[in-house]
C-alpha positions in Angstrom: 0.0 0.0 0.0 3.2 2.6 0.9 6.6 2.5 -1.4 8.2 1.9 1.7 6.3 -1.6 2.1 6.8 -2.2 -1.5 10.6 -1.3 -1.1 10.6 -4.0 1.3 8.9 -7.1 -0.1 10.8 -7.0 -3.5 14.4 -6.6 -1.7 13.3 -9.6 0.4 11.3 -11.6 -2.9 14.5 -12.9 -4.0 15.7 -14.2 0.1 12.5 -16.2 0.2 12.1 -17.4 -2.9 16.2 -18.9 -2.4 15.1 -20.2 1.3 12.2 -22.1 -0.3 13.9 -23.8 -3.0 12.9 -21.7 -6.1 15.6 -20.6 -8.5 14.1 -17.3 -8.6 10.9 -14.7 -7.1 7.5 -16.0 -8.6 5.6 -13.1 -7.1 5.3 -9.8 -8.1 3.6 -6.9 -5.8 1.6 -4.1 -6.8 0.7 -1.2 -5.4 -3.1 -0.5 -4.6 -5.9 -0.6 -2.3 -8.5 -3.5 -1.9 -11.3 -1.3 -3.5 -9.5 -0.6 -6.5 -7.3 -3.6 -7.8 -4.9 -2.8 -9.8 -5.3 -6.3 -11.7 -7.4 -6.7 -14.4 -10.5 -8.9 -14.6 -11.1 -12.3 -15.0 -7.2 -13.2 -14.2 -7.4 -14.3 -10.8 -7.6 -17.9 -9.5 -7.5 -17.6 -5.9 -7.9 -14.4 -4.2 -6.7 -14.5 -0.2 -6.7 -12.0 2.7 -5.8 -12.1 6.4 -8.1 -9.6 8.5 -7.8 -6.5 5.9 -11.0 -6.3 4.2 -12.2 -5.6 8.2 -10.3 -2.3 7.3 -11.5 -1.1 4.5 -13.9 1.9 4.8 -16.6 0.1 2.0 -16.5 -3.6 2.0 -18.7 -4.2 -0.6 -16.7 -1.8 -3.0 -14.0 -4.3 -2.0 -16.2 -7.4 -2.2 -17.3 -6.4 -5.6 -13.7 -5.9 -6.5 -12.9 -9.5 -5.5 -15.7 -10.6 -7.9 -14.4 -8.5 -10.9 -10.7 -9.5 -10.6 -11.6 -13.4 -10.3 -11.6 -16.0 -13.0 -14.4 -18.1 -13.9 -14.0 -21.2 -12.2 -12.1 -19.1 -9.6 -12.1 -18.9 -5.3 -11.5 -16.9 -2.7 -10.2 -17.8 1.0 -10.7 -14.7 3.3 -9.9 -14.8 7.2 -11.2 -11.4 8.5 -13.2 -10.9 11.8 -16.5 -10.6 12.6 -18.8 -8.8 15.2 -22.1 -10.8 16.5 -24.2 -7.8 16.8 -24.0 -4.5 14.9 -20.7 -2.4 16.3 -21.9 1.0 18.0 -20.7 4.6 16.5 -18.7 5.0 20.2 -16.4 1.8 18.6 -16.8 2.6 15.3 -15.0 6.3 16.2 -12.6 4.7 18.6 -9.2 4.8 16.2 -7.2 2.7 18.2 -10.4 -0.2 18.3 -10.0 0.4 14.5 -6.2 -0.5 14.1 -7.2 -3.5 16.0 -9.6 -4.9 13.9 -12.5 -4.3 15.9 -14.4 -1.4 15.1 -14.8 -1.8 11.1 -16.4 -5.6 12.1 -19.5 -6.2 10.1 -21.9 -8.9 11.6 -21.7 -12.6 10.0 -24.8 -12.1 8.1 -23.9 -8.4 6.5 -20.7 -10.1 5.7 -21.5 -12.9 3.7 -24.4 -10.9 2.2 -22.0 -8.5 0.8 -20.1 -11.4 -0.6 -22.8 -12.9 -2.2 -24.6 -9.8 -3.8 -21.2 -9.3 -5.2 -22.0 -12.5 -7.0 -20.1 -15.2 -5.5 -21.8 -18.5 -4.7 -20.8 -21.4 -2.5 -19.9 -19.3 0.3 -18.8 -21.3 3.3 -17.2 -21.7 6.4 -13.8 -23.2 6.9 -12.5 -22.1 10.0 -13.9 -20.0 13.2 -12.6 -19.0 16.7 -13.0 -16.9 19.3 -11.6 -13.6 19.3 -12.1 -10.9 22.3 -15.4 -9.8 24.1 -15.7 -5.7 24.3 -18.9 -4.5 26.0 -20.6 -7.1 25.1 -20.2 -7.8 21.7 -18.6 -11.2 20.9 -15.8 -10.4 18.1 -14.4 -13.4 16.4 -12.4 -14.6 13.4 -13.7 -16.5 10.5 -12.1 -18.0 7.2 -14.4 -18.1 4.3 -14.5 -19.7 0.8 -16.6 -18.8 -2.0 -17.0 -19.7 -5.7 -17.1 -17.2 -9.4 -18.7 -20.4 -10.9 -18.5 -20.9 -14.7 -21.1 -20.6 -17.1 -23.3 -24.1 -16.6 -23.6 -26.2 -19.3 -27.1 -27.5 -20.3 -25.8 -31.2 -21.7 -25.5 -32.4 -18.3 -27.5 -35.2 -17.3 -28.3 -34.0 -14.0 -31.7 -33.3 -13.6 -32.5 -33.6 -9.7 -30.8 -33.1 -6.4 -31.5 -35.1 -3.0 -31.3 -33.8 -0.2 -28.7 -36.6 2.2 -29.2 -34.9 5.5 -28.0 -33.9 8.4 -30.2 -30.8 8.0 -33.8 -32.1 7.7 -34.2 -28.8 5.2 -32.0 -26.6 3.5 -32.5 -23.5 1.3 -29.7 -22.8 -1.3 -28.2 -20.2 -2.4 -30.4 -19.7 -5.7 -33.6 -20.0 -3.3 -34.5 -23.5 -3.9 -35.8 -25.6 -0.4 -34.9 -28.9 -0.1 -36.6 -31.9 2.3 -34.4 -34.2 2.9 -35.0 -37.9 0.8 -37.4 -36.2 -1.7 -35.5 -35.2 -5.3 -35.7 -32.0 -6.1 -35.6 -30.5 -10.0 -32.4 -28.3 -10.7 -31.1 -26.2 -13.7 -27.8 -26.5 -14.9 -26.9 -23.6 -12.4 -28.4 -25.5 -9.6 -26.4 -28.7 -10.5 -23.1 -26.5 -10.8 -23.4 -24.8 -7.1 -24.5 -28.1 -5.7 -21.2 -29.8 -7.4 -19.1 -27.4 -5.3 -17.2 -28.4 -2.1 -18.8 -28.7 0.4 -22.3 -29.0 -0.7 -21.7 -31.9 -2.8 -21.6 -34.2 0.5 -25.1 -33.4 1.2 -26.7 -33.9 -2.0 -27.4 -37.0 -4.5 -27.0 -35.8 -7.6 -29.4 -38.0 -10.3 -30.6 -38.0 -13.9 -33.7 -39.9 -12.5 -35.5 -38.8 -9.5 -34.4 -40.7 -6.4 -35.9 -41.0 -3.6 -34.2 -41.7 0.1 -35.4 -43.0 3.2 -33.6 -44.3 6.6 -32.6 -48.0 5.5 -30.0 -45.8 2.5 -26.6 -45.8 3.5 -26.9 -42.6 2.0 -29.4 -40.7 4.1 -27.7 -38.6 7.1 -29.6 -38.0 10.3 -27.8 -36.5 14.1 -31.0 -36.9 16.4 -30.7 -34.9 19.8 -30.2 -37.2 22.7 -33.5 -38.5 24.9 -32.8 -37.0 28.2 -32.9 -33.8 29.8 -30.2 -30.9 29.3 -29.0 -28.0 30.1 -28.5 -24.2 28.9 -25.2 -23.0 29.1 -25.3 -19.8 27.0 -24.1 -21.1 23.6 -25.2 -19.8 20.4 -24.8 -21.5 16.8 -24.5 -19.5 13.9 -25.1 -20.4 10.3 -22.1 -20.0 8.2 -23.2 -21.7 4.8 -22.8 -22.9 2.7 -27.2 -23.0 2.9 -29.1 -19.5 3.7 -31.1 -21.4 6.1 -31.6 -24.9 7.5 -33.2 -26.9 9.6 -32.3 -29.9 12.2 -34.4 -32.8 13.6 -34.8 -30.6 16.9 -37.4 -28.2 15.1 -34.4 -25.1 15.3 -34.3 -23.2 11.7 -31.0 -21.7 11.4 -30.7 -18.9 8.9 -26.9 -17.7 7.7 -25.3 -15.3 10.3 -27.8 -15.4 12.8 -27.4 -16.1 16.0 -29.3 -19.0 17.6 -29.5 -19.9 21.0 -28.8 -23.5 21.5 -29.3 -26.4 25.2 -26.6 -28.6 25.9 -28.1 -31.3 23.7 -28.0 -29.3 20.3 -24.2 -28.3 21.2 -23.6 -31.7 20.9 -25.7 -32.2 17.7 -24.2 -29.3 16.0 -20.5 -30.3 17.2 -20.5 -34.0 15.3 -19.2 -34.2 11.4 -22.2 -33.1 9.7 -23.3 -30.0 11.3 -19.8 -28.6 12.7 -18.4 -27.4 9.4 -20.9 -25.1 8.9 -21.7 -23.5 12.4 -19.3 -20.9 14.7 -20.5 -21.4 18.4 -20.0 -18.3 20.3 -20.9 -18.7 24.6 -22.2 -15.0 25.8 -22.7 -16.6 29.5 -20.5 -13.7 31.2 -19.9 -16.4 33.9 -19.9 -20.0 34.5 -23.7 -21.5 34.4 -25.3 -22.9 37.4 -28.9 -23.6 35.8 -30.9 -27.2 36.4 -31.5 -29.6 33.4 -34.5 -29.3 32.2 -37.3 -31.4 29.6 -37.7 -30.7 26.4 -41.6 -30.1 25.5 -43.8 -32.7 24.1 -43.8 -32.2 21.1 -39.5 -33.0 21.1 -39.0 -29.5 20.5 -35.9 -27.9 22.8 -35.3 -24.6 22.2 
């Protein structure tokens, strides 16, 4: 972003490049700003960042920008962090809060909402932790993937999508609700987003529609434990690669907004099929004391 930076890297290019075994640099630096690329569009594969685009005064100039720049075919991976509420003017005027990543946090949902009205599809999680606590508000860092997806091609022979499980209903990305065993028609478009890592594990893809009940191998199910539990001041939040989904527990996540979860939907969302997709944040300010208690008759938790 400064000459002096710039100055910097390219002395050093040559250094790094020898210490990991290449003959020569195979990078070149540019100077710019995240808004405005200086790279010209359609050229990049992957596009990465590590807690910048929190910086930049417009994120969806930048997200857009992203979009532009990327191939066809092409990714991103961004780490950045992310607020679970909406940060207050008094933070978003504190300079110093700013410089550490704080104050310019957007909330999970306006995040991946400017990704995706930028036009990028696929958008997932891939890594989240927790970050600091200020006032109140749960800061915390996520790494997220998304997809510029080619131009579908209509000679597939993919004409319908079934829904695998664990989720006992999803929505994608194109709007389109799926019921777990029951096919579902798709487009070409549909069949390319639901080809995409890691959607494709929870879909049958079929020319023919197929239908899936509990005695497939194929159909996925987590049920919550029969007993009585406990609330402990976790919440789950949707992180794709679905804008909204639903468990066996009668909870309907939608992307980026926090959920308040009992002891036995933790332990749902923590096993293989739901984890990948959920960042758990605990706003107990102290350790919780509460009694177990039943769910309702009807099975329903939370």
């Amino acid at each position: 972003m400064t000459d002096t930076m710039l100055a910097i890297a390219r002395t050093h290019a040559p250094v790094v490049a020898a210490n990991l075994g290449y003959a020569s640099s195979n990078v070149e630096f540019r100077k710019g700003m995240a808004d405005a690329m200086p790279v010209s569009d359609g050229t990049a594969d992957l596009i990465i960042s590590n807690c910048v685009i929190n910086l930049a005064p417009d994120k969806r100039k930048v997200f857009r920008e992203m979009f532009r720049v990327a191939k066809a075919g092409g990714r991103f991976t961004i780490s950045d962090i992310i607020a679970d509420q909406p940060v207050p003017q008094y933070l978003v005027h504190d300079s110093e809060k700013w410089g550490d990543c704080l104050s310019g946090a957007l909330t999970l949902t306006d995040y991946i909402t400017g990704i995706g009205e930028a036009g990028f599809l696929g958008i997932h999680l891939t890594k989240a932790s927790p970050w600091q606590v200020i006032d109140g508000i749960h800061f915390f860092s996520v790494t997220l993937t998304g997809y510029k997806l080619p131009a579908s091609s209509s000679q597939s022979d993919i004409r319908y999508a079934t829904l695998r499980g664990p989720f006992s209903r999803v929505v994608d990305e194109l709007g389109t609700t799926h019921l777990r065993g029951i096919p579902q028609p798709i487009t070409p478009d549909a069949m390319c987003l639901l080809s995409q890592t890691p959607l494709a594990s929870h879909f049958v893809l079929s020319s023919e529609p197929l239908w899936l009940d509990q005695t497939d191998d194929r159909w996925t199910a987590v049920y919550p434990a029969d007993a009585p539990c406990t609330w402990q001041g976790h919440y789950a939040m949707l992180a794709g690669p679905f804008v909204e989904a639903s468990d066996d527990d009668h909870h309907v996540y939608r992307r980026g907004e926090p959920v308040e979860i009992c002891s036995k939907t933790l332990r749902v969302i923590e096993t293989d099929g739901y984890a990948p997709h959920f960042a758990i944040i605990n706003r107990a300010g102290r350790q919780v004391g509460g009694d177990a208690v039943t769910c309702t008759p009807n099975g329903s938790c939370c």
